[in-house]
N, C-alpha and C positions, 0 to 999 in steps of 0.2 A: 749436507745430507749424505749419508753414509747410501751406497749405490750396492746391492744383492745383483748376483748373477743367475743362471736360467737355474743354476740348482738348490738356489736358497741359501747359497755360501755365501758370506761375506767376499765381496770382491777383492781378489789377491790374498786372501787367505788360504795357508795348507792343508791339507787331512792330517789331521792329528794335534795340530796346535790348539790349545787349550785357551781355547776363544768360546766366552758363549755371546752365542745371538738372538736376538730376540727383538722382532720385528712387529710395530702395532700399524694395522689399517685402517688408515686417518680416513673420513669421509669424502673427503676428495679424491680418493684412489691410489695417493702417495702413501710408500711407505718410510719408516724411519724405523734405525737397530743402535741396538747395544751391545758395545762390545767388551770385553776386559781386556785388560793390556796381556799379552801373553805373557803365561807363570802365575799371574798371583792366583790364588788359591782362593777361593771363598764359596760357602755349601749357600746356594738361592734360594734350594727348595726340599724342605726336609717331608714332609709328607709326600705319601704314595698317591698316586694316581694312574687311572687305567692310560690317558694320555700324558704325552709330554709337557708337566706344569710350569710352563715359561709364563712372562709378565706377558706377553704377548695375547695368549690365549684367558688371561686371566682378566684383561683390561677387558677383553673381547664379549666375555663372556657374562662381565659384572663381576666376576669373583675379587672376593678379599685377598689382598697382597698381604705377604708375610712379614714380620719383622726382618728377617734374612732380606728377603725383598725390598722393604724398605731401607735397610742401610746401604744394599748395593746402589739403588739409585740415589743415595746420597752420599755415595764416596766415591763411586766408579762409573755411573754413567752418564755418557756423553750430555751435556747442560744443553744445549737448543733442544736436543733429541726430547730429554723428559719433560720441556719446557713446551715442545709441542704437541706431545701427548697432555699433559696436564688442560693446556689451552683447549685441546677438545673434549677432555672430560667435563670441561667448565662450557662450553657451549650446548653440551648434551643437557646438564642439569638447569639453567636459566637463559635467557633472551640471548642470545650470542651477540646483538647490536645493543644492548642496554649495559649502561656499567653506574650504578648508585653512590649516592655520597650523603650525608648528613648536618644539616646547620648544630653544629652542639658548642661547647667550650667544656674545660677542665679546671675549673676553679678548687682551692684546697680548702676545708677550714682550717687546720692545724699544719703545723711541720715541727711538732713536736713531739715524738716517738721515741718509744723504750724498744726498738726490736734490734736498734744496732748493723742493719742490713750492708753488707763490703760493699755494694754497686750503689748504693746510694749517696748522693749527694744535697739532696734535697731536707732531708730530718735535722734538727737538733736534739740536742738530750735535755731534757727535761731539769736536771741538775746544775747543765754548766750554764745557766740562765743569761740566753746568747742573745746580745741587743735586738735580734732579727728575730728570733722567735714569736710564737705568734697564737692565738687560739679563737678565734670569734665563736659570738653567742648568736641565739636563733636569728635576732635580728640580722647580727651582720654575713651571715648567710642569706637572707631574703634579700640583703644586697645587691647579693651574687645574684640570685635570682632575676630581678631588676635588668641589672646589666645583662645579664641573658636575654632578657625579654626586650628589651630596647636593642639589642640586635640583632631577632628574628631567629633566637636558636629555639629548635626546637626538642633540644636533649641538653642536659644539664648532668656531665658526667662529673659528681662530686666526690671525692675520696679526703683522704688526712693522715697522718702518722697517728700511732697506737696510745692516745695519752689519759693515763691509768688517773688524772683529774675530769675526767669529762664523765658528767652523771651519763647515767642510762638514758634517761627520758629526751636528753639533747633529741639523739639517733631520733626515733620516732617522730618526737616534736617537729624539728626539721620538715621529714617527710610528710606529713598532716600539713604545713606551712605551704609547703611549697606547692601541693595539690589543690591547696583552696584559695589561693594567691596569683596561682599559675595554670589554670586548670591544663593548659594547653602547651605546657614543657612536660615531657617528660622526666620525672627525678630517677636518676639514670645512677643512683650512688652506692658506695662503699663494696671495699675487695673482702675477698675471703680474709684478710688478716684482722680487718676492721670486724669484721662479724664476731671474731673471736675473741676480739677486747671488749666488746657488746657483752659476750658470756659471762667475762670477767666481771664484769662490774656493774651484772645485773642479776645474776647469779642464776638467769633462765637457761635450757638446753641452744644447743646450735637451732634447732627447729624451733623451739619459743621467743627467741630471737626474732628469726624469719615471719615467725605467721604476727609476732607483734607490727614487723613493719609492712608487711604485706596487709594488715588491716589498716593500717595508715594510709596506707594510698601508693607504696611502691610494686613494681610488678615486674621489674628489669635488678641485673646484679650484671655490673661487669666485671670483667675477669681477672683483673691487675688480683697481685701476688703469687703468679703460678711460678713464674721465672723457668726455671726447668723441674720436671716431675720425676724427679729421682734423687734417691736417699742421697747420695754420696755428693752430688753438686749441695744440694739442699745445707747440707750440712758442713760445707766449706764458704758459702755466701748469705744463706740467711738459716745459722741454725736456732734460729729464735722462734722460726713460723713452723717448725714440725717437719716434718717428714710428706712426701706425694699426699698421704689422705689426710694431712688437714685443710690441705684445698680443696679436695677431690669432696668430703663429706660434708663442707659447707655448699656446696655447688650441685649436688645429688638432693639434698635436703629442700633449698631454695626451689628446685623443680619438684619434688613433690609438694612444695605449697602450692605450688600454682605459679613461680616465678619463672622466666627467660631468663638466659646468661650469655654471656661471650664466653668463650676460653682461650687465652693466650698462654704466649711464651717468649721468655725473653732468651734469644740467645748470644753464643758469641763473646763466650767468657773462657770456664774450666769445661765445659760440658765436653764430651765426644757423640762420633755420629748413634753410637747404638745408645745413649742417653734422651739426644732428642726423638728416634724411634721411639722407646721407653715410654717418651713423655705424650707423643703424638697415638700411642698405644693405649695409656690411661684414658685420652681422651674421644678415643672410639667407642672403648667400652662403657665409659660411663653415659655415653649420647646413646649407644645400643641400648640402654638398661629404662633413660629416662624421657631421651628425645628432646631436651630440654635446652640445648644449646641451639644458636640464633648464628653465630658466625665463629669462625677461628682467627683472631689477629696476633700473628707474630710479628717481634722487632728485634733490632741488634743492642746490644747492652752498649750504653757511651758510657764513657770511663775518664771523662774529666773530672775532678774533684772528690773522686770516690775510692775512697779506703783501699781498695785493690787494684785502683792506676796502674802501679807497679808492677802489676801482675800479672796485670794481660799484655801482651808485648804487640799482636798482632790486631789490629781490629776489621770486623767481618766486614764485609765490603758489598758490592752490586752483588756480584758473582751469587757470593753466598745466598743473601736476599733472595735472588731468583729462583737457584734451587731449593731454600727452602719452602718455599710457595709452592712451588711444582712439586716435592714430593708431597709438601701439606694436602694438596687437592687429591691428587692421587691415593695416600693414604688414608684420611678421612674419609671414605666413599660415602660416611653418614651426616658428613656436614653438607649443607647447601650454600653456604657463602665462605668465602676467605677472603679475606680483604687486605690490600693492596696500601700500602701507606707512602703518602707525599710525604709527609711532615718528618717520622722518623730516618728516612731514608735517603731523604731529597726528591724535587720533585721530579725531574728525567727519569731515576731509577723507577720512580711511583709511577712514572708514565708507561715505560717497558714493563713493569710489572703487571701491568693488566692484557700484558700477552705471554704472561707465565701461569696461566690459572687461577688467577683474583677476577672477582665478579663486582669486585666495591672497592672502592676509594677513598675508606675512613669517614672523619668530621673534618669541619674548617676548623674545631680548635683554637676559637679566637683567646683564650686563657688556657696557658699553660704552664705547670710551672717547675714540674720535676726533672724534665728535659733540660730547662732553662741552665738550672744550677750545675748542668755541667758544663755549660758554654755552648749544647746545642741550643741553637734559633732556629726558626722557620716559620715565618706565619703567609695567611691567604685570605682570600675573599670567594664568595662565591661564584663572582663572576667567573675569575681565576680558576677554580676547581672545575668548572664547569668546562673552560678553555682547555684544561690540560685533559679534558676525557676525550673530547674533542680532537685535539691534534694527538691522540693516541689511535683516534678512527674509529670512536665509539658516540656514542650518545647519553648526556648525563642525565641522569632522573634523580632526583631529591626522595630522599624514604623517610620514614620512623624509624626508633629505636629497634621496633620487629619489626624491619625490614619491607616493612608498607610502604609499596612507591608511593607518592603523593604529587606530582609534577614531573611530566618528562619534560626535559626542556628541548629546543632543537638540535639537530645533529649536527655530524660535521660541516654540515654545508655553510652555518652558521658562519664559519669561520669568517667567513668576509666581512661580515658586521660585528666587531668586536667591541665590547661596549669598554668604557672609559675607566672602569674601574680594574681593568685588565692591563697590569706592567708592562711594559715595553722588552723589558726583560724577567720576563716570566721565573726563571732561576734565583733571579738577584733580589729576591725581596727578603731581604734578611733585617736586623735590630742586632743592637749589641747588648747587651746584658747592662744595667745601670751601672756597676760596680765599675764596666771596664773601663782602663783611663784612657784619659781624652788622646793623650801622647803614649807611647811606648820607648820604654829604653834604648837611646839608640837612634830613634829615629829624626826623620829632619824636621823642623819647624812649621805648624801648619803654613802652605802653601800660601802666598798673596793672591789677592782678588786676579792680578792681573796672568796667574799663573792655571787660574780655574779650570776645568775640562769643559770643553765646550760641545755640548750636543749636535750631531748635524741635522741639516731643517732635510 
């Protein structure tokens, strides 16, 4: 905690050094500041005002932070500090003791797409007709369905690569299937990119599209394909998906039907900080415009097996995660959720993240698979999710797709009755990918019986 003195100077600072401060009054009576390192140069606040326009008075006050604003607390300021401003702007807006989670999976039908995406691992091309490729028909979709249903999810986040063989009628049909089949899943499916292969090869508008499936029986779009919302990343990782508004006008469209959305971001690749502004900017404006977004989920790009490996040398880490949740909260002041993710992240980090200004804790995600293909793992149980909100000091409650609790279950107190389907090592519940081999290069011969690890009692 950064300590102010009787004059509001930062403690042990000079007159004249070129430090700004800016101190927010947490409800408890504590304060916390920000400072620059002395020298760098950076304009916070370009508009006039009769008072002094610091983030201080502006958090204080409700006012919107500026883009200037926004990239200082994400290049320069102090990470707990914005981390526990963000933490009270998230107890202002929902139950400060409640933190949500969702039973869903991520099943694909295809991984067969023409978009050629650099951070993808997960697509084949359609031409170089790769043993693993893949495309199921309505039925084997209601599969998926199925296996949903037999494990208690109650969102069915389905998406697929772009594959220019898949009639029109699929989409829809699908949707009608799985509403009269399931009355009681949500069908939680297809990104902005999918809607736009729907256009292609149905020859309807982006909005004829939408109100075809929205008479179907869908009412949620999640947000996969935003990656970051700016031309110049856009177009060095997926220049196949357009430009910011071919997301942004599938997603704007969808909520004048009458649909919910997420919007995400993937980062943690080429982007810079004034890019994910940029991107967290688009998505202010267009929730100012429609009100139609449900929650913000961002994640870090993994870069195993993916065309541009190479290319990213550093990969985003806790740190990063943290602060972007915390500027995420703070800068959305029009979202009401941001949500916190075990799965992408791990789960300690997902744990600390719900004291950086996340109010939700993602899905269990029992099917996943784009993750997969790069060699990240990570799976859970309910129980499990329910444990980790728990030893974070919260209370988990179970919701819908729009964010309708539906069960809170007990709090922390819980903790001492831990039920059985709760690891021992909460961290360690990892799978290995099928492909990987049994042995690795190198290494010594599986172990004898008599050499086992043995558990202590």
């Amino acid at each position: 905690m950064v300590v102010r003195n009787e004059t509001g100077r930062l403690a042990g600072a000079v007159p004249g050094q070129n430090r700004l401060a800016v101190s927010v009054a947490l409800v408890s009576g504590s304060s916390v500041s920000f400072a620059t390192v002395q020298g760098r140069q950076r304009v916070i606040h370009r508009e006039k005002a009769t008072l002094p326009s610091t983030i201080e008075s502006k958090i204080l006050r409700g006012e919107r932070l500026t883009p200037e604003d926004g990239i200082f607390l994400l290049a320069d300021a102090p990470l707990l500090e914005v981390g526990a401003v963000a933490h009270e702007m998230r107890c202002r807006r929902s139950d400060p003791k409640i933190v949500t989670y969702v039973i869903d999976t991520n099943p694909n039908y295809t991984n067969l797409c023409t978009v050629d995406c650099h951070f993808c691992a997960f697509y084949r091309k359609p031409a170089a007709h790769a043993p693993d490729a893949y495309t199921h028909d309505v039925e084997g979709v209601m599969r998926m369905m199925e296996t949903a249903h037999q494990l208690g999810a109650t969102t069915v986040l389905l998406q697929g690569g772009l594959n220019p063989e898949i009639p029109w009628e699929f989409y829809p049909t699908i949707v009608r299937e799985a509403r009269k089949r399931y009355p009681h899943i949500t069908p939680h499916f297809f990104s902005a990119p999918e809607i736009h292969q729907m256009v292609e090869v149905s020859g309807l508008t982006i909005r004829g599209v939408l109100e075809a499936l929205y008479e179907a029986g869908q009412r949620t779009l999640p947000g996969g394909g935003a990656e970051i919302l700016a031309a110049r990343v856009r177009k060095r990782i997926s220049i196949k998906k357009g430009g910011p508004d071919a997301w942004l006008d599938v997603h704007r469209a969808a909520h004048q039907v009458g649909m919910r959305s997420t919007a995400t971001m993937m980062y943690g690749h080429v982007e810079t900080d004034a890019e994910v502004i940029e991107h967290l900017g688009y998505l202010r404006d267009l929730q100012d415009e429609t009100r139609g977004f449900t929650a913000f989920v961002p994640w870090s790009y993994k870069r195993g097996n993916t065309p541009m490996e190479s290319k990213v040398k550093h990969v985003a880490g806790a740190s990063r995660y943290f602060r972007i949740l915390a500027v995420s909260r703070l800068f959305l002041d029009n979202f009401d959720h941001i949500q916190a993710s075990w799965f992408s992240e791990g789960k300690k980090t997902g744990q600390i993240s719900l004291h950086f200004g996340a109010d939700d804790f993602g899905g269990t995600l029992y099917e996943e698979n784009v993750h997969l293909a790069t060699g990240h793992v990570n799976k859970t149980t309910v129980a499990e999710v329910e444990t980790l909100i728990r030893e974070s000091g919260f209370t988990p409650a179970q919701r819908t797709t729009l964010y309708e609790v539906v069960r809170v279950a007990p709090g922390p107190e819980a903790l001492g009755q831990l039920s059985d389907q709760v690891p021992v090592f909460v961290e360690s519940l990892r799978e290995l990918p099928a492909e990987y081999p049994a042995e690795l290069e190198g290494e010594d011969p599986s172990p004898s019986a008599g050499s086992q690890l043995v558990m202590p009692k």
